[in-house]
C-alpha positions as CSV (number, residue, x, y, z in Angstrom):
1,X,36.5,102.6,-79.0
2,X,35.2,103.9,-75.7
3,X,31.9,104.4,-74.5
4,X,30.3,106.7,-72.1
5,X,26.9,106.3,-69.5
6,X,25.1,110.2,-70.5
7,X,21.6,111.1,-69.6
8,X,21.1,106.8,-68.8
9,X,22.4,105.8,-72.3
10,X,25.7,104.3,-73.9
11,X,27.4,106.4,-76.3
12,X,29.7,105.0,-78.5
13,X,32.4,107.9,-79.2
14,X,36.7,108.4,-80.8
15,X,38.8,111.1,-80.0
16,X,41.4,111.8,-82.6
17,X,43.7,114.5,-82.1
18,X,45.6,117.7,-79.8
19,X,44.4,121.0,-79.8
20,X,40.9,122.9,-79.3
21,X,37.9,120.5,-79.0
22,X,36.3,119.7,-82.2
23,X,32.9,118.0,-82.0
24,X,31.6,116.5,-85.1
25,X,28.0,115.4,-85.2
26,X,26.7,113.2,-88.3
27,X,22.7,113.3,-89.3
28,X,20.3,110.5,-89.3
29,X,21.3,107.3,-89.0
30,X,24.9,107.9,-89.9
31,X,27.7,106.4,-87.4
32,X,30.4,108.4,-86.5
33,X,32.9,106.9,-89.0
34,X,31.0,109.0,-91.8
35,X,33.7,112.1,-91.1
36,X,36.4,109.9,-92.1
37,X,37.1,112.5,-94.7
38,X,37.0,115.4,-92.1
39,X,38.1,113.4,-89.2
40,X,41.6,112.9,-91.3
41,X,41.9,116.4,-91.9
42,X,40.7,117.9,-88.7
43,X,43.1,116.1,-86.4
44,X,46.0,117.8,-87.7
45,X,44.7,121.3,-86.1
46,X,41.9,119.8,-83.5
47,X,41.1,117.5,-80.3
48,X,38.6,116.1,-82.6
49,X,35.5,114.2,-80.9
50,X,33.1,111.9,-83.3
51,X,30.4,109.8,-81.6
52,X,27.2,107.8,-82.7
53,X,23.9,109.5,-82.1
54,X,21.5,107.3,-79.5
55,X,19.9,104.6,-81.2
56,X,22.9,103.9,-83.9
57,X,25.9,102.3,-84.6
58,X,27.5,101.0,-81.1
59,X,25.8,103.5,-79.2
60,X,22.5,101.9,-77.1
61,X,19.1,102.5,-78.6
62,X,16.8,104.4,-76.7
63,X,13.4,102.6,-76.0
64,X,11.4,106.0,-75.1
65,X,11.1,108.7,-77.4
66,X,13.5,111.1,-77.5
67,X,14.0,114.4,-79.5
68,X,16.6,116.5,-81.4
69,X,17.4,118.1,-78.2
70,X,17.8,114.8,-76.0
71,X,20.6,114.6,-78.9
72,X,22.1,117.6,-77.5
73,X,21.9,116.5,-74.5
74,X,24.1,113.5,-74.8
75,X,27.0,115.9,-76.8
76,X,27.2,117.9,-73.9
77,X,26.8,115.1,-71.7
78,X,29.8,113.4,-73.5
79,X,31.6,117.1,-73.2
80,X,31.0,116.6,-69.6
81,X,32.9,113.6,-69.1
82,X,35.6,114.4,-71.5
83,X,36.0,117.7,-69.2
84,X,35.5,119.9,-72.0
85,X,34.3,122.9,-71.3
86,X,33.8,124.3,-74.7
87,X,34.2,123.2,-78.2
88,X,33.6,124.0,-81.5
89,X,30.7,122.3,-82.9
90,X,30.1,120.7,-86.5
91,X,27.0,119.2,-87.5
92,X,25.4,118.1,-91.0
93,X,21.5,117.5,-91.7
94,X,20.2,116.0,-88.6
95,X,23.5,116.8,-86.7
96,X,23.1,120.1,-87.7
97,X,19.6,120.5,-85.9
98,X,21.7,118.8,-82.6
99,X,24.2,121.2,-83.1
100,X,21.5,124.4,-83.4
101,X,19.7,122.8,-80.1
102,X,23.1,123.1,-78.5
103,X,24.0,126.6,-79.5
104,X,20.7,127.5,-78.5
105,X,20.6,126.3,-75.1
106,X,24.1,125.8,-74.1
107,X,26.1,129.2,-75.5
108,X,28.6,128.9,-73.2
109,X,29.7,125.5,-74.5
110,X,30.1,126.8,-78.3
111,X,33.3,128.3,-79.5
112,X,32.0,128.3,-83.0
113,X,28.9,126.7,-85.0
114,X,28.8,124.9,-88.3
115,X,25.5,124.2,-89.5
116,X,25.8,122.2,-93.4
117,X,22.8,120.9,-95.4
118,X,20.1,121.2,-92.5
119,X,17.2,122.4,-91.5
120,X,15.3,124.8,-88.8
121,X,12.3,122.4,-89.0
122,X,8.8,124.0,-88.7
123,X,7.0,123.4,-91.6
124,X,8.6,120.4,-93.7
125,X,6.6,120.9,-96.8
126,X,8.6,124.1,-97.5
127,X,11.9,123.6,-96.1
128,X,12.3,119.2,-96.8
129,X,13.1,118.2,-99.9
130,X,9.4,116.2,-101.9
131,X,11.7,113.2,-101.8
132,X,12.4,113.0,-98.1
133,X,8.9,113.5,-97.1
134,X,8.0,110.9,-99.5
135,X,10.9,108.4,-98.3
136,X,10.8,108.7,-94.6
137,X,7.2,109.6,-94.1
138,X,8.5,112.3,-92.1
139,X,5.3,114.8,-91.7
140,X,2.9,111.9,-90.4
141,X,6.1,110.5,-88.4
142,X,6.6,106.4,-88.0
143,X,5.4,103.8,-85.4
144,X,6.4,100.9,-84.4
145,X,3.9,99.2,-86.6
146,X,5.0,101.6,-89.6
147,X,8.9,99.8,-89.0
148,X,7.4,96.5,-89.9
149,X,6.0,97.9,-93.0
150,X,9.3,99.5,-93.9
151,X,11.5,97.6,-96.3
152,X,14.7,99.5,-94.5
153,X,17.2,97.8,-97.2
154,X,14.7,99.7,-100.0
155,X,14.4,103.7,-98.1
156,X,17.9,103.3,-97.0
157,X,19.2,103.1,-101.0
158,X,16.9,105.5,-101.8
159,X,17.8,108.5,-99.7
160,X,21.5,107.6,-99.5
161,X,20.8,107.4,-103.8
162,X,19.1,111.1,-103.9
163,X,21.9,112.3,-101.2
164,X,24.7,111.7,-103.5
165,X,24.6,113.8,-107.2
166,X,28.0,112.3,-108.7
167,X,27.9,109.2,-110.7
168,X,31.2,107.6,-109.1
169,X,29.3,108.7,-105.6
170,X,26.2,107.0,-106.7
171,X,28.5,103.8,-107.0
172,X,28.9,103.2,-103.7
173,X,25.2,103.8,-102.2
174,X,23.9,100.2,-102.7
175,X,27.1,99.3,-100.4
176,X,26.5,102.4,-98.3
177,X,22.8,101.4,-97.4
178,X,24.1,98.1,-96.9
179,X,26.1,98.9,-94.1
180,X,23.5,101.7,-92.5
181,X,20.9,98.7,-92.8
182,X,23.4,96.6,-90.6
183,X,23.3,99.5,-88.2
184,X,19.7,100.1,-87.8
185,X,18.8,96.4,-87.5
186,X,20.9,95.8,-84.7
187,X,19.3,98.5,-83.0
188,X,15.9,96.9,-83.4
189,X,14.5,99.3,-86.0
190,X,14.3,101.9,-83.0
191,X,16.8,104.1,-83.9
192,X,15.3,105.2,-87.4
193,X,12.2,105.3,-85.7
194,X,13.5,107.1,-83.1
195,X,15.9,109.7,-84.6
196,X,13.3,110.2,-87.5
197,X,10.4,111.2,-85.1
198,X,13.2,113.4,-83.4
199,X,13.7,115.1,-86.8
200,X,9.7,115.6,-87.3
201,X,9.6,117.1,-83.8
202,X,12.5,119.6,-84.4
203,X,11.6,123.2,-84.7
204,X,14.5,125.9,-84.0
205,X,13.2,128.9,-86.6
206,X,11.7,130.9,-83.9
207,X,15.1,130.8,-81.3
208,X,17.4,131.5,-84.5
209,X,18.3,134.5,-82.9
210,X,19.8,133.5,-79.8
211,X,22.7,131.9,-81.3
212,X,25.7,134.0,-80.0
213,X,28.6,131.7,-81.8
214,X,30.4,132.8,-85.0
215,X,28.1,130.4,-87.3
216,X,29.2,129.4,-90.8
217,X,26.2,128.3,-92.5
218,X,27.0,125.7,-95.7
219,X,25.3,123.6,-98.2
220,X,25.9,122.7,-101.3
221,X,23.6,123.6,-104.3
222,X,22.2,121.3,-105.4
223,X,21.3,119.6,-102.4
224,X,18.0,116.8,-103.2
225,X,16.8,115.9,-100.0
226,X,17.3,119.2,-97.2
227,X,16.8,122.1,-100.1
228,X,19.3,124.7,-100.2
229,X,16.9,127.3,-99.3
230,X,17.4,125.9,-95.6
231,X,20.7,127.4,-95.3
232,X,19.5,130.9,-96.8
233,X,16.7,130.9,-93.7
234,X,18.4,129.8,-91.2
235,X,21.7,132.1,-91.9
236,X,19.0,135.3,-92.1
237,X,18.0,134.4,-88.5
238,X,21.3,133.9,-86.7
239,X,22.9,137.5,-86.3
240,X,25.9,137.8,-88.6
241,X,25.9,134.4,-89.8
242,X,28.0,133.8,-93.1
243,X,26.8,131.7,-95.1
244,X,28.4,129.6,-98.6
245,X,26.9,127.7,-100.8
246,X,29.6,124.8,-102.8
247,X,28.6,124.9,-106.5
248,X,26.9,121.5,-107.6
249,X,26.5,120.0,-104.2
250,X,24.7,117.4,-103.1
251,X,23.2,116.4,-99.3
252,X,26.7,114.5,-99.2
253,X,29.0,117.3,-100.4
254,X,31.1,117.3,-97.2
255,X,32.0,113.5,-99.1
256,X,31.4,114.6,-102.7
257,X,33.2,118.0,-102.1
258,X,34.8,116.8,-99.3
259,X,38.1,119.5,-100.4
260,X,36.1,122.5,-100.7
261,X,34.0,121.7,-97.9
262,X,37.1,121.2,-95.7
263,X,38.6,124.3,-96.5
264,X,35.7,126.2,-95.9
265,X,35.4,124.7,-92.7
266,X,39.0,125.2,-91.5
267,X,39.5,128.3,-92.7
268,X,36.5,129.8,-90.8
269,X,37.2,127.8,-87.8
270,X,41.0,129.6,-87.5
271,X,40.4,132.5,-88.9
């Protein structure tokens, strides 16, 4: 796979695909492979662009802080390079909040916005789920002396546990968490602490209302770590946002419902 130098860091990225630019974002810690399900899909219709966020996977970890929108930064950065001008843009739970920080400061770059299972930010005791607070720590944020603490094998289970609701789902998380482990450690423990600082930091409610895309707003019900009610703020504050809900959910649903969620996400994107 190919890499790209954006805003002084290597980005690991694939592009699959012919047709209009499709960029898929994936949410914390999760490596662009993740959309294997949509990436499979998508390329049928789509130019469709996958990368791994700074600090994971095969993309280079970031030694100074960075934020939600130094995320952004990097997509259209990586848009840059690929010469695309615009592009629809997908993002889920943390790549959602990338991909509101894009529509929000970059309009002319957005065809169309999908924003599934995430959040606006402000205050996290009302819009995070209990168990992601409790998890990732994620109002006090994390340090470097906090990653020594952190038994990453253990939190990774967890949340990847609570993200999916199906039993066969819950089957592969131990596996899962193996492999995210894998991918924090070679980065050093820096890129959970620096994407989950990012995600502490990241507060769009207020600038809602600037988003000029079509924006599809989608989670599914019974989401347990970003609650549902996420979706219903954030799609009140973007002007004529639609927004669905897929019955029984989880924070995984584009894998657990990965058919429905497709669909959803196709049919809005060419209708």
């Amino acid at each position: 796979m190919p890499k790209a130098i954006v805003n002084g860091v290597s980005i690991n990225y694939r592009v699959q695909g012919q047709g209009e630019p499709l960029v898929l974002i994936m949410g914390f810690l999760g490596p662009h492979w993740a959309w294997f399900f949509q990436t499979r899909a998508f390329r049928k219709h789509y130019q469709v662009i996958t990368l791994d966020n700074r600090g994971v996977g095969k993309s280079q970890k970031s030694e100074e802080p960075f934020t939600v929108r130094s995320m952004a930064e990097d997509t259209i950065g990586l848009m840059d390079l690929l010469r695309i001008g615009k592009a629809h843009i997908v993002g889920v739970s943390m790549g959602g909040m990338i991909a509101q920080e894009i529509a929000i400061n970059h309009p002319e770059r957005v065809r169309k916005l999908v924003l599934g299972c995430t959040s606006a930010g402000g205050d996290r005791t009302k819009y995070l789920h209990p168990d992601m607070i409790k998890t990732a720590g994620i109002n006090e944020g994390v340090t470097k002396d906090d990653i020594a603490d952190i038994n990453i094998a253990k939190e990774s289970s967890a949340a990847i546990y609570v993200a999916f609701n199906g039993t066969i789902a819950r089957m592969f998380s131990l596996p899962l968490s193996r492999i995210f482990t894998i991918y924090v450690m070679l980065a050093g423990g820096q890129g959970y602490l620096g994407q989950m600082n990012a995600i502490r930091r990241h507060s769009t409610l207020d600038r809602l209302g600037s988003i000029l895309a079509p924006t599809l707003v989608i989670t599914g019900t019974e989401d347990r770590l970003v609650l549902p009610h996420c979706s219903d703020v954030i799609a009140s504050r973007i002007p004529n946002a639609k927004l669905v809900r897929i019955e029984h959910g989880g924070h995984a649903f584009f894998v657990e419902k990965r058919n429905t969620f497709n669909k959803e996400v196709l049919d809005f994107l060419r209708a």
